[in-house]
C-alpha positions in Angstrom: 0.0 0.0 0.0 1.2 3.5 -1.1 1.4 6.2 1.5 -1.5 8.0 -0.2 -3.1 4.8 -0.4 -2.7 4.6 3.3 -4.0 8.5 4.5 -7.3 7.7 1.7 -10.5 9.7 2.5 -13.0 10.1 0.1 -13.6 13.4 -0.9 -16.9 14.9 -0.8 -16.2 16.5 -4.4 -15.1 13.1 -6.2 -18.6 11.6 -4.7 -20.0 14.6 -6.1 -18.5 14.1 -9.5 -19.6 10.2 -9.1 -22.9 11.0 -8.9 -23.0 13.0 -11.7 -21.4 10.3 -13.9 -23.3 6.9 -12.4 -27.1 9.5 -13.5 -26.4 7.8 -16.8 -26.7 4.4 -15.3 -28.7 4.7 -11.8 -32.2 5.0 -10.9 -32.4 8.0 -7.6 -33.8 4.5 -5.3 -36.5 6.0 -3.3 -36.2 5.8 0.2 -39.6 4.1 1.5 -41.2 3.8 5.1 -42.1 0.4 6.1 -44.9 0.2 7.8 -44.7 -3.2 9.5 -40.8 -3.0 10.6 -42.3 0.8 12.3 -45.3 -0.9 14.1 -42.8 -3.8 15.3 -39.9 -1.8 16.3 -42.5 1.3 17.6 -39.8 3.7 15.0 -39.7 5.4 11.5 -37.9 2.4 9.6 -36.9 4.1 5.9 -36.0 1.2 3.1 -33.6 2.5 0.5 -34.5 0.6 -2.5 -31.2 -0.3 -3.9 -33.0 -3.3 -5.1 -34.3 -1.3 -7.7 -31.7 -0.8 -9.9 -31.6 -2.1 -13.1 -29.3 -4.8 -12.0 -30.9 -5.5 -9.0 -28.1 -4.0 -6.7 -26.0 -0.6 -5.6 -22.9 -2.1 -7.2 -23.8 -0.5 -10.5 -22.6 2.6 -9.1 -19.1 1.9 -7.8 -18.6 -0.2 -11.0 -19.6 2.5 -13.1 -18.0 5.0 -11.8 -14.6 3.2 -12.3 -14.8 1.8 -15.8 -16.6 5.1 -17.1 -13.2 7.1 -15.7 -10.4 4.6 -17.7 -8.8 6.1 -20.3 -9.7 4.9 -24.2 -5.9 2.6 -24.1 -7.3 0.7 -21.1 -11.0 0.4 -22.3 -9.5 -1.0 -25.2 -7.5 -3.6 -23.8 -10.1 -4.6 -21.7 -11.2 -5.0 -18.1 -11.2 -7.9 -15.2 -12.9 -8.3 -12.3 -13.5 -10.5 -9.7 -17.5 -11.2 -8.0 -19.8 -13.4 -6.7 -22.6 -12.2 -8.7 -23.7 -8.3 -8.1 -20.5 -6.9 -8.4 -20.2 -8.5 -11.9 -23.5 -7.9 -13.2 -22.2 -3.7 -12.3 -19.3 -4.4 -14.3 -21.3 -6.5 -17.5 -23.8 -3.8 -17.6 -20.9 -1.1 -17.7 -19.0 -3.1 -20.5 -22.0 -3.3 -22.7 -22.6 0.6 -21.8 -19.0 1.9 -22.8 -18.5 -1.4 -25.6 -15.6 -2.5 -23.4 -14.6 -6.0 -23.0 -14.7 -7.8 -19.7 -13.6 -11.0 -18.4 -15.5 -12.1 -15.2 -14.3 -14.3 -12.6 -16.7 -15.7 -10.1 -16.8 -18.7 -7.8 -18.2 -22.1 -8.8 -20.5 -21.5 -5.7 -22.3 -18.5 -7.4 -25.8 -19.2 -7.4 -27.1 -19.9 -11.6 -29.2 -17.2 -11.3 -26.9 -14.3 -11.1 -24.2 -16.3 -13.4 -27.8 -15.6 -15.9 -27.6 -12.1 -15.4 -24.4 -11.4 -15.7 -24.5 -13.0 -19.2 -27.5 -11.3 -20.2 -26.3 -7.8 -18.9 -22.9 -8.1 -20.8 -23.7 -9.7 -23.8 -20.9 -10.0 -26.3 -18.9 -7.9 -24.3 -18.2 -10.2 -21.2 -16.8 -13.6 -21.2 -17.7 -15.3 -17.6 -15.0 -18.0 -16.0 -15.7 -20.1 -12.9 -13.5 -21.1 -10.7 -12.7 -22.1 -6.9 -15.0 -22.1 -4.3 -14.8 -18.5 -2.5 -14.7 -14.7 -3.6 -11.1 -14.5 -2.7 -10.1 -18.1 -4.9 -11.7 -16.1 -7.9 -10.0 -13.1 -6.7 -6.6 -14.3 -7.2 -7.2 -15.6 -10.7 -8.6 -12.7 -11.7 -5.4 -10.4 -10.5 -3.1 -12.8 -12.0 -4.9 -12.6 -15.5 -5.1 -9.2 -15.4 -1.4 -8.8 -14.8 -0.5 -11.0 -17.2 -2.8 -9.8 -20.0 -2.0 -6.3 -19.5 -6.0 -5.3 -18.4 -7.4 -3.1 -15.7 -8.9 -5.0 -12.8 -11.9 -3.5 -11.5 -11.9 -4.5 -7.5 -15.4 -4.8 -5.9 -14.8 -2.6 -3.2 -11.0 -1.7 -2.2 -10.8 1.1 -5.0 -11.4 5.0 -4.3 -13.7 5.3 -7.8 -15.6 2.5 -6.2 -15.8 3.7 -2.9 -17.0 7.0 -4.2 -19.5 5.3 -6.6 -21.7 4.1 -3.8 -21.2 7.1 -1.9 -23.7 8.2 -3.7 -26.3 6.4 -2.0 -25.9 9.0 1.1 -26.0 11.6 -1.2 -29.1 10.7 -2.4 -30.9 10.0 1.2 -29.9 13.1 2.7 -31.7 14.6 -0.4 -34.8 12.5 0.3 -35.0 12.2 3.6 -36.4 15.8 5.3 -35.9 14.5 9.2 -33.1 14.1 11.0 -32.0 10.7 10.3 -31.1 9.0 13.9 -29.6 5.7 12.3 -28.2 4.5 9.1 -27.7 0.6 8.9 -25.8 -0.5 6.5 -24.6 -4.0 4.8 -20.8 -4.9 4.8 -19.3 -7.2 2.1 -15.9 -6.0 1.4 -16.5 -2.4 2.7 -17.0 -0.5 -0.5 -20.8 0.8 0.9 -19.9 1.2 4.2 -17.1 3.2 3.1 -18.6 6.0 1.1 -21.9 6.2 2.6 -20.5 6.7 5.9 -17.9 9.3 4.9 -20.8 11.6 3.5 -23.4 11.0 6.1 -20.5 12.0 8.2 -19.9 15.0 7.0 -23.2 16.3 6.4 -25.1 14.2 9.0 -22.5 14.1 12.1 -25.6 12.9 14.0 -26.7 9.8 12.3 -25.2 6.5 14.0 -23.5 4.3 11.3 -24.0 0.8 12.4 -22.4 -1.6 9.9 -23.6 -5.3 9.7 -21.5 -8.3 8.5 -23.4 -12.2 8.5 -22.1 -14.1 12.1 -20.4 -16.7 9.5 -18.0 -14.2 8.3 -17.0 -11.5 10.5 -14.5 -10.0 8.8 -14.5 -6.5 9.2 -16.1 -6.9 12.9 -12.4 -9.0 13.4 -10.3 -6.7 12.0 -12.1 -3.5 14.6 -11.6 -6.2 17.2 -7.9 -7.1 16.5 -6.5 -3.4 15.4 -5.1 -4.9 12.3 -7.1 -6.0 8.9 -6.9 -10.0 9.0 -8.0 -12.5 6.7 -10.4 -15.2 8.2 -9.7 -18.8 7.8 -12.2 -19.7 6.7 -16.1 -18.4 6.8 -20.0 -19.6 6.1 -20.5 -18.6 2.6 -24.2 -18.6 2.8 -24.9 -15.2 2.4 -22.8 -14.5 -1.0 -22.8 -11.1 -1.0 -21.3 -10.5 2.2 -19.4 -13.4 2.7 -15.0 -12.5 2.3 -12.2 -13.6 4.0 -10.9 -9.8 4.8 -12.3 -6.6 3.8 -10.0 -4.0 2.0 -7.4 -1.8 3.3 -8.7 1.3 1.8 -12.3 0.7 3.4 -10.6 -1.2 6.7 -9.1 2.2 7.5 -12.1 4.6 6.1 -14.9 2.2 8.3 -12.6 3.0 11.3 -13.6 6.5 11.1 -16.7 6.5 10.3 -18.6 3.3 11.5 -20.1 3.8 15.2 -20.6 -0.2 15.7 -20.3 -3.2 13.6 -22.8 -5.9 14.5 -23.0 -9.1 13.3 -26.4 -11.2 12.5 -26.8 -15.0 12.6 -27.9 -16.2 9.1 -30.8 -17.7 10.2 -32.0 -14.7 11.5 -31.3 -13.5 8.1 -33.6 -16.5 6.3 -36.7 -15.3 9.2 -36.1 -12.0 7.3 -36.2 -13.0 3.7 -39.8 -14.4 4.2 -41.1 -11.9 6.3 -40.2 -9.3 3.6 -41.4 -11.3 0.9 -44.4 -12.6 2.6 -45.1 -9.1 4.4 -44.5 -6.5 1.9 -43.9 -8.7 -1.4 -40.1 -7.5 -1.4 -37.7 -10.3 -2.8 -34.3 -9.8 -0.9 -30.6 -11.6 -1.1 -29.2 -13.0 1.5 -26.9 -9.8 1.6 -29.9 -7.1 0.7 -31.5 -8.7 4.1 -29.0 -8.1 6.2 -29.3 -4.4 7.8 -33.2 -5.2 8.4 -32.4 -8.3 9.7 -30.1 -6.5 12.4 -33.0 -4.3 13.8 -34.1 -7.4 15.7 -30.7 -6.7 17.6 -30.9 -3.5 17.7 -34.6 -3.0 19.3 -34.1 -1.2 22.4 -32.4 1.2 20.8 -34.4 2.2 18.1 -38.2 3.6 19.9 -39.0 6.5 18.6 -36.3 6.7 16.1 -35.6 7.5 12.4 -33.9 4.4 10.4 -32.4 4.3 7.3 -31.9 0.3 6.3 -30.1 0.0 3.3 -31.6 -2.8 1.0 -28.7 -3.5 -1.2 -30.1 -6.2 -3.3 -32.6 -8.8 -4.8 -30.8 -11.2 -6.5 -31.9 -14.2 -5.3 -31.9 -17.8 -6.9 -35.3 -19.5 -6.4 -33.6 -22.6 -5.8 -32.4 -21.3 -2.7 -35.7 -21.1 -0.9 -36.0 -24.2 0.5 -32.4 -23.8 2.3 -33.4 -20.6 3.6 -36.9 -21.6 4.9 -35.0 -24.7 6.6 -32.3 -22.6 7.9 -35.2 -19.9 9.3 -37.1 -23.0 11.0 -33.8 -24.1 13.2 -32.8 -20.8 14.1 -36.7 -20.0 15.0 -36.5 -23.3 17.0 -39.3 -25.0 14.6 -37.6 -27.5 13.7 -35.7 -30.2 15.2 -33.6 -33.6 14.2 -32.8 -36.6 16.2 -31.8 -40.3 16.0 -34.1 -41.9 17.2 -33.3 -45.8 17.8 -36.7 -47.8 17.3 -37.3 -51.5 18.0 -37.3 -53.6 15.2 -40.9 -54.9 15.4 -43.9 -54.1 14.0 -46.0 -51.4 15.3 -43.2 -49.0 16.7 -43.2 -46.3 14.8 -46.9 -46.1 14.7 -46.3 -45.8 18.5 -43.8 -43.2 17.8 -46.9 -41.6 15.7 -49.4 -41.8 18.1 -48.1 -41.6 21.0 -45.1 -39.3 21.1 -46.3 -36.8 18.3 -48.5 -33.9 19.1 -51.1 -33.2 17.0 -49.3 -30.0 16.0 -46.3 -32.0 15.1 -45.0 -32.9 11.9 -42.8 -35.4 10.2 -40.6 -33.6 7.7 -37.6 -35.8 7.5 -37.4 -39.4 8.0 -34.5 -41.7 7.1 -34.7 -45.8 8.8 -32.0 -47.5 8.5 -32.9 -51.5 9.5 -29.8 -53.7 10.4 -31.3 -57.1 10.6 -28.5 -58.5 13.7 -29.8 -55.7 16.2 -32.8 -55.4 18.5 -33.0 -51.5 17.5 -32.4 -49.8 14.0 -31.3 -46.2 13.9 -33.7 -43.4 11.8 -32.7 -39.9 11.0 -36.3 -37.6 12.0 -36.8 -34.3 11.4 -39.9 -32.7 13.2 -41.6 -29.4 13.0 -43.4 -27.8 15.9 -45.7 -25.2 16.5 -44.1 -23.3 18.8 -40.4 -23.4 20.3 -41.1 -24.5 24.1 -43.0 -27.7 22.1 -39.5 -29.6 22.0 -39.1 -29.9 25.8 -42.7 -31.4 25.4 -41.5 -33.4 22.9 -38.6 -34.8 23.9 -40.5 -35.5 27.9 -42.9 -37.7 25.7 -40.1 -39.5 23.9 -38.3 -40.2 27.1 -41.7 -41.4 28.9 -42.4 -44.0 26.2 -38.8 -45.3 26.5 -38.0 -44.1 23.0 -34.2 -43.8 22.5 -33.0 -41.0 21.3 -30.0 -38.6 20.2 -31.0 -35.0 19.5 -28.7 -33.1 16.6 -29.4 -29.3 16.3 -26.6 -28.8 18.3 -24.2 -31.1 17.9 -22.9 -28.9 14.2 -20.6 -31.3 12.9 -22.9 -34.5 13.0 -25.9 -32.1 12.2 -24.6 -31.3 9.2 -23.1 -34.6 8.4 -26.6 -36.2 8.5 -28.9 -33.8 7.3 
């Protein structure tokens, strides 16, 4: 890092001057009022719809902003960048905008849908490769290439142009918004966001509390505030895609110091709960990643009474396919659903027992996996239940014990859990 790298600040004139280049590209995302997070949390909670860009996220500003600034000899040899899906579709749209070509590295975990997009966005002008199994494995491919073919790599977040291209966002809510804006809550991935949002609310909002949110299964910039030093994780849940990197940037490690008030992290099954409450409550479709700073107002409850909240809904890219994971992974954290081994006799009759007398009627069977071994007096099955409401499993597993069911019970034991189901 180079000693101006090191002393970066966005400027408030160069996020200025961004916003006046990504108008070409950007829709001015309203800021909305949700009416069933303010009757739940007893606030003003404000939605800024990044969601409702044309590529369904914010990124189309930073990415923008950069590409749009290269001079005509590094258009024309070409650009590379690095994503797990929003990030690139930015970057495809901008190629096809400014008939630059692209090469686009992404994970081999990036969900089909935004792999879709991204081809559609870029057209001719993109060329997608997949490869590794995190961000930061399609990362380092994508630097190497670039280096070796002579192209500009367009970073997702650790870049000044990019920093200053979602800067824009604050711009635009202190525009909208005519109240004093109490909190701002915003998503971190890398730190791009975070970044230039919070240097302009800063300056022009000293008031507002910036609270920046990371996904409990990769805590990366949370570690890095902890530790005084920007450290890559070992490794890190990679569920919410989005959000999910080893380390943050430099550039934005050092700008989120300043101006971040708290960084909070949110359990992804909390994350799931909020996914279909906003698509069942308001009929808003919302990544993993777009969900996370509304999904952190559960945690942030007492503070919030009486207050004016500014959630940043960064994106809605979300593969279909996806749902059933996240309705499963909203039931365990919820403490609706529950698996066991339970060890049944091998004779006729016992699991209608099981059925009749240790189910409630409220009860159901979602998951059942018998495995008979003819040489034992009891066969091991695999059950997944369903209850109504979370004090049912101590019910549950009182009626089990009773009828002298035996019985191993896995939501907490992670490694097993997740062996088996």
């Amino acid at each position: 890092m180079t000693e101006k790298q090191e002393h970066y600040y966005p400027k408030m004139s160069d996020i200025v001057k961004a916003g006046r280049t990504v108008k070409e590209v950007v829709q001015t995302t309203p800021v909305l009022q949700n009416l069933n997070l303010s009757l739940k949390y007893d606030s003003n909670i404000m939605l800024k719809r990044e969601d409702l860009q044309v590529v369904r996220s914010y990124k189309i500003r930073g990415a923008y902003n950069k590409i749009s600034g290269l001079s005509k000899e590094k258009l024309a040899k070409g650009i590379v960048c690095a994503s797990a899906g929003n990030h690139a579709q930015g970057v495809a749209y901008s190629c096809k905008k400014l008939a630059c070509s692209g090469v686009i590295y992404m994970p081999e975990t990036t969900p089909k849908q935004k792999i879709k997009q991204v081809k559609m966005f870029g057209g001719e002008f993109v060329e997608i490769i997949l490869t590794g199994d995190t961000f930061d494995d399609a990362s380092n491919k994508a630097v190497a290439d670039a280096a070796v073919q002579g192209k500009t790599f367009i970073h997702p977040f650790d870049d000044p142009k990019i920093i200053e291209g979602q800067g824009t966002i604050g711009l635009e809510i202190l525009q909208e918004c005519t109240e004093p804006i109490d909190y701002i809550i915003v998503p971190i991935g890398g730190g791009g966001l975070a970044s230039g949002l919070g240097a302009w609310i800063k300056e022009f909002s000293s008031n507002t509390k910036m609270i920046g949110v990371e996904p409990e299964g990769a805590p990366s910039m949370k570690t890095a505030f902890e530790k005084g030093e920007n450290v890559s994780l070992d490794c890190i849940d990679r569920f919410v895609d989005g959000a999910a990197v080893q380390k943050v940037g430099n550039l934005t490690w050092r700008v989120c110091q300043k101006v971040l008030d708290d960084v909070i992290v949110v359990p992804e099954g909390l994350i799931c709960s909020t996914i279909l409450r906003l698509y069942n409550e308001d009929a808003i479709v919302a990544e993993p990643a777009g969900a996370l700073s509304i999904a952190a107002l559960e945690l942030l409850s007492d503070k919030l009474k009486g207050k004016n909240v500014v959630c940043i809904l960064s994106g809605s890219n979300n593969d279909i396919t996806r749902m059933e994971e996240i309705k499963e992974r909203s039931l365990l954290y919820e403490g609706l659903k529950h698996y066991f081994i339970v060890r049944f006799p091998q004779r006729s009759g016992a699991l209608k027992e099981f059925v009749n007398d240790v189910l409630d009627s409220s009860d159901d069977i979602t998951h059942f996996e018998y495995y008979k071994k003819s040489s034992r007096e009891k066969g091991p099955a695999v059950i997944g239940i369903e209850v109504r409401y979370p004090e049912d499993l101590k019910r549950l597993q009182n009626r089990m014990t009773e009828r002298n069911f035996v019985f191993e019970y896995l939501n907490d034991k992670t490694d097993l859990f997740q062996f088996i189901v």
